[in-house]
TORPALUM-22751 format. One record per residue (C-alpha): residue number from 1; residue in three letters; y, x, z. Coordinates in nm, 3 decimals, padded with zeros to 5 digits, m for minus. Each point is the difference from the previous one (the first is absolute). Layout:
BEGIN
i aa north east up
NUM ALA Y X Z
...
END
This chain:
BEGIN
i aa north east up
1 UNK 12.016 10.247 09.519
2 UNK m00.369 m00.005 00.095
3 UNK m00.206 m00.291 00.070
4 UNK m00.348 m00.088 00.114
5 UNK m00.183 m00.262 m00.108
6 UNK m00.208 m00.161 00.254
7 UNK m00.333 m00.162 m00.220
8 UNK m00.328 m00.164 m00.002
9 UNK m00.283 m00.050 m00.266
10 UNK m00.310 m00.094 m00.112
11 UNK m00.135 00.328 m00.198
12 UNK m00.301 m00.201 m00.181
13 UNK 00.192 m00.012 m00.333
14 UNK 00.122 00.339 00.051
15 UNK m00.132 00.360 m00.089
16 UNK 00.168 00.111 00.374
17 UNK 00.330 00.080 00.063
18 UNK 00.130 00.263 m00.204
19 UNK 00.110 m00.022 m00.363
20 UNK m00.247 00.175 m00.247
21 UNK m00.049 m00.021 m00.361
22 UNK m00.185 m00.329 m00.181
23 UNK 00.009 m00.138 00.375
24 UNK 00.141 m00.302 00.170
25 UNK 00.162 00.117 00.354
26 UNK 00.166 m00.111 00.259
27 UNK 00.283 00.300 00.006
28 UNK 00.058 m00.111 m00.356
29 UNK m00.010 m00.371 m00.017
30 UNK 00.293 00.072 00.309
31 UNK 00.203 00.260 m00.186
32 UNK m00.017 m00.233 m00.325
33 UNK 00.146 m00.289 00.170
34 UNK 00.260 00.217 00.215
35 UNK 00.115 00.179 m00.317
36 UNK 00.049 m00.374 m00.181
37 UNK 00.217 m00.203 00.265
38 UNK 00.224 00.332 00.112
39 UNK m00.018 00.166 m00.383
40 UNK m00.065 00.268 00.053
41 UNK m00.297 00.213 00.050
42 UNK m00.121 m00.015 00.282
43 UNK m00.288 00.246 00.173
44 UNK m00.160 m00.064 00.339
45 UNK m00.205 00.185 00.235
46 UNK m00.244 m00.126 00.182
47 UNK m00.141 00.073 00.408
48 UNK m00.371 00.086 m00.140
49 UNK m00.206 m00.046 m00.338
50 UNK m00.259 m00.315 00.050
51 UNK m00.267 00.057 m00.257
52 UNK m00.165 m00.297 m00.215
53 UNK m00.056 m00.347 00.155
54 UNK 00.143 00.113 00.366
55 UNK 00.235 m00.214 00.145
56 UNK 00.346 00.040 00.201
57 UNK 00.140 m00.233 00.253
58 UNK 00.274 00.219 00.064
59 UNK 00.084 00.267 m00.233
60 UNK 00.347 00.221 m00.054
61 UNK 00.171 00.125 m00.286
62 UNK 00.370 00.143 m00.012
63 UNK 00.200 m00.021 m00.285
64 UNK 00.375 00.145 m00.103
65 UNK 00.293 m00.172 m00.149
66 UNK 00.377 00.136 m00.099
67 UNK 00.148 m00.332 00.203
68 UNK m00.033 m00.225 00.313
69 UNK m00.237 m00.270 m00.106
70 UNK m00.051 m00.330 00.165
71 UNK m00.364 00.007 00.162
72 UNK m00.106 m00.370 00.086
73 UNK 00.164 m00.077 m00.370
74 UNK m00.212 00.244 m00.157
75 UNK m00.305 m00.047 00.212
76 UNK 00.013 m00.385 m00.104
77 UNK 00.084 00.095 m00.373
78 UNK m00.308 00.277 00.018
79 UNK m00.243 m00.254 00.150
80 UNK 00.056 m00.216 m00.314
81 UNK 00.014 00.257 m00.255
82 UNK m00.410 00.143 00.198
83 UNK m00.307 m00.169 m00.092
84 UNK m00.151 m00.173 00.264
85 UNK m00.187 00.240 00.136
86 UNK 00.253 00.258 00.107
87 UNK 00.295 m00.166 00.277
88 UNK 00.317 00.235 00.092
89 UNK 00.034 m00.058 00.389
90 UNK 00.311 00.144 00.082
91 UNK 00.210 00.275 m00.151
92 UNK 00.204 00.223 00.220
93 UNK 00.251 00.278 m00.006
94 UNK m00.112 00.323 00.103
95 UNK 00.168 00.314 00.026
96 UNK 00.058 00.188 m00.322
97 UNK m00.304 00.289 00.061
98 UNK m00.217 m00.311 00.193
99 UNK m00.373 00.054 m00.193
100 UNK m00.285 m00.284 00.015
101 UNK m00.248 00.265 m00.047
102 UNK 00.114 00.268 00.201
103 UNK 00.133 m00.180 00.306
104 UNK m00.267 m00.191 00.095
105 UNK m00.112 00.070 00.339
106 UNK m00.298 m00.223 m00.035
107 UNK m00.211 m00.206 m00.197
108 UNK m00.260 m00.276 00.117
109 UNK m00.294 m00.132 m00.224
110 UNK m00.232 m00.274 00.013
111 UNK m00.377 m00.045 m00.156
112 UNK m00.111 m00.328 m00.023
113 UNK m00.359 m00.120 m00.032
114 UNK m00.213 m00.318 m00.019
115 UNK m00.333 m00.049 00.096
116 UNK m00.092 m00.353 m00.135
117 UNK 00.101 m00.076 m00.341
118 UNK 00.368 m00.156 m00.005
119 UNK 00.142 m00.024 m00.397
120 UNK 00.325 m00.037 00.150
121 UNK 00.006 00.396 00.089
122 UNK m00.146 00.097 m00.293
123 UNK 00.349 00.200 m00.091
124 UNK 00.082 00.144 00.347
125 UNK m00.306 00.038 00.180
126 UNK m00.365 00.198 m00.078
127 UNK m00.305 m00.193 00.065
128 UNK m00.288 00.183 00.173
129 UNK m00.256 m00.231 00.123
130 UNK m00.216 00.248 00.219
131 UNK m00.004 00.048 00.350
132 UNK 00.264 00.243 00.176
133 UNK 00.006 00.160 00.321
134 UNK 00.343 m00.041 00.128
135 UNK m00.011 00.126 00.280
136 UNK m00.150 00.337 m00.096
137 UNK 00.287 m00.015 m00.379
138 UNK 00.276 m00.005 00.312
139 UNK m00.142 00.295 00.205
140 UNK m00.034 00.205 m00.355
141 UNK 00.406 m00.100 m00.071
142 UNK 00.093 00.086 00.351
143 UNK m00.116 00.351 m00.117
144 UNK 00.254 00.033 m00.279
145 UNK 00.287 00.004 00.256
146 UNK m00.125 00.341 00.134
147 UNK m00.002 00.166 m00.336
148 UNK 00.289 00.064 m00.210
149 UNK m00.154 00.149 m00.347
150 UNK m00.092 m00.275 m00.191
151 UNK m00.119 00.208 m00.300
152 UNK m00.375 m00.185 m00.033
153 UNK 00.165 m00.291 m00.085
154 UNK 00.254 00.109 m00.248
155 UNK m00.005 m00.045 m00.392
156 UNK m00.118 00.297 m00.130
157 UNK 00.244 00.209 m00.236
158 UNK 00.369 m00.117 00.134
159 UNK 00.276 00.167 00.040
160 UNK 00.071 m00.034 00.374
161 UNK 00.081 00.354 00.198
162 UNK m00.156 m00.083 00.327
163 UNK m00.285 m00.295 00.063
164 UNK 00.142 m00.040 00.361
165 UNK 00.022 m00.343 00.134
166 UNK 00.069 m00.122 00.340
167 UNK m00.196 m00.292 00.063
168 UNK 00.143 m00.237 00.282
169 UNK m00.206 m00.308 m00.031
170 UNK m00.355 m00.078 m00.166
171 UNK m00.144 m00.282 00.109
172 UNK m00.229 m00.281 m00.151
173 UNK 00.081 m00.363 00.111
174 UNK m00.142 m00.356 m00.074
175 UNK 00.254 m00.250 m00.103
176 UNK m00.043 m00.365 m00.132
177 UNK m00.339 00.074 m00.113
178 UNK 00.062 00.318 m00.170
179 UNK m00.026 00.383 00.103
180 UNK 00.311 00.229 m00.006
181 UNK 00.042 00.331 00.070
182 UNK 00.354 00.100 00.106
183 UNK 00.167 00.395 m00.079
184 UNK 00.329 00.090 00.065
185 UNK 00.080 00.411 m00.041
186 UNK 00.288 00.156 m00.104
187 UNK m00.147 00.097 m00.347
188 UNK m00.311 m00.055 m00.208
189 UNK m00.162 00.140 m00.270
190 UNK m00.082 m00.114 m00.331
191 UNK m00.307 m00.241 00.041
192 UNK m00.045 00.066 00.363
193 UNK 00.017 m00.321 00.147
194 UNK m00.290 m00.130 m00.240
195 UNK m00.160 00.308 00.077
196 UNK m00.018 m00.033 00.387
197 UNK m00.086 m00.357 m00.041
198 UNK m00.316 00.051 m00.238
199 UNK m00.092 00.305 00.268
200 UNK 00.036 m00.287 00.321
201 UNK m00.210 m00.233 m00.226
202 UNK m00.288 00.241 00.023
203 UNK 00.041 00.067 00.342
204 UNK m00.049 m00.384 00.045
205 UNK m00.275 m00.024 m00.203
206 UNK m00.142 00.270 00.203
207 UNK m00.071 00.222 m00.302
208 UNK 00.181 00.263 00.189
209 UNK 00.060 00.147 00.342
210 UNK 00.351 m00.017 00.200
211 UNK m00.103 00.399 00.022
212 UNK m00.069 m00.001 m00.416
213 UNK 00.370 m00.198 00.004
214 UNK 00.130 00.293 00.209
215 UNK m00.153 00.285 m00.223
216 UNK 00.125 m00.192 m00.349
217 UNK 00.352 00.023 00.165
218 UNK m00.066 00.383 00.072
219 UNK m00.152 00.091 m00.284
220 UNK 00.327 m00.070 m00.235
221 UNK m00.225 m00.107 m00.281
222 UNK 00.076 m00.323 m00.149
223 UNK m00.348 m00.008 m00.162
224 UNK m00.180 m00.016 00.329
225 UNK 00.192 m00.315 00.106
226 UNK m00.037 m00.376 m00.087
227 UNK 00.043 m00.171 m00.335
228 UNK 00.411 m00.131 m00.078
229 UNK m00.029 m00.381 00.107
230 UNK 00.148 m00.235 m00.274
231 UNK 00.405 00.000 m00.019
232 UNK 00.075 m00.379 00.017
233 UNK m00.088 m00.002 00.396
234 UNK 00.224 00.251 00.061
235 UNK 00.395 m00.065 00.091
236 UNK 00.287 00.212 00.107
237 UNK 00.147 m00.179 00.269
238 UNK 00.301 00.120 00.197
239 UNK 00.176 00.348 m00.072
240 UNK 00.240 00.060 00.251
241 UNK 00.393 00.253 m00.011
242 UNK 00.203 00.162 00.220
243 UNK 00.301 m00.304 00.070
244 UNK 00.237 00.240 m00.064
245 UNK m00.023 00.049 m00.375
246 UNK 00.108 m00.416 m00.024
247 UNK 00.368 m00.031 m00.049
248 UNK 00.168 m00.322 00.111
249 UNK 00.066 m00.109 m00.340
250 UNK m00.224 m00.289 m00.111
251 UNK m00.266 00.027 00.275
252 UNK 00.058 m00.367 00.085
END
């Protein structure tokens, strides 16, 4: 029987999301507390790989078992087994070759700044206090939409066989006092949403051109674009499946 685990966290205290050596993770504080309460052990797999200090409002994982398991039970025995910075949302039956990773047919993200100093987003939000042009950050993301190579704003040296993206949304928002740019594509690279956002910030701070934006996308380069913006801003936010691949089975 396979299972996904619907999930959110805070990724401060954690070295990202998958298990590594001599590392706290998110993937393994999960699978430790999965393998305890059905004992067993227990592997999961999750949608994506957050790195360091990024955070997940909703994240995926899928899991297998031998036997029919009761999900709200083990959802509520989960939750108290998880520190309290990692909640189980749901967990729901899938069918048996269902994969979080695979799947996916989309995945939004948000960046969150703060202009004026607020200690109470110290954790989830990057302070710049400088000047931005909005407007001109928004007609620079629009651009991103048109392209679908995404190379200049990949982590250099992964293993991923194509860097093709397609982009639906980019846009840059202001919301209760803070500035958030919204992404939603159907894949991303490693480091690419920090990457586009530190490239935006110098559009906005006019040390580039929307046509220097345009020739940083073409040039597939990562060297020529902006710096990697600081991972506690930065949270996966919705990743969306096909409906078919949920069983009826403890989807309530």
């Amino acid at each position: 029987m396979r299972y996904f685990l619907e999930l959110s966290y805070t990724g401060t205290n954690y070295h990202g999301w998958q298990t590594q050596p001599n590392a706290v993770t998110v993937q393994e504080t999960i699978e430790h507390a999965l393998s305890l309460l059905l004992r067993s052990t227990i592997k999961i797999t999750g949608a994506g790989r957050t790195d360091t200090g990024v955070h997940a409002r909703q994240m995926f994982a899928h899991f297998d078992v031998e036997k029919p398991i009761n999900p709200v039970d083990l959802t509520y025995k989960l939750n108290s087994f998880l520190p309290a910075d990692i909640a189980i949302q749901k967990m729901l039956s899938v069918t048996d070759k269902a994969h979080a990773r695979f799947d996916a047919i989309a995945r939004s993200y948000q960046y969150f700044i703060h202009r004026h100093k607020n200690p109470f987003l110290t954790e989830t939000s990057w302070f710049l206090a400088k000047d931005l042009d909005v407007d001109l950050m928004n007609q620079a993301a629009k651009i991103l939409t048109q392209y679908k190579d995404f190379k200049s704003f990949s982590k250099t040296h992964t293993d991923v066989k194509t860097y093709l993206c397609d982009v639906r949304l980019a846009e840059w928002q202001i919301v209760d006092n803070q500035l958030v740019f919204n992404i939603t594509a159907d894949r991303f690279l490693r480091n690419m949403v920090r990457a586009i956002v530190g490239t935006l910030i110098d559009v906005g701070l006019h040390k580039i051109t929307i046509d220097d934006f345009i020739q940083i996308i073409e040039s597939r380069n990562r060297s020529k674009a902006g710096f990697s913006v600081p991972a506690k801003g930065l949270f996966l936010t919705e990743i969306v499946y096909p409906p078919q691949i949920f069983t009826a089975y403890g989807n309530d």
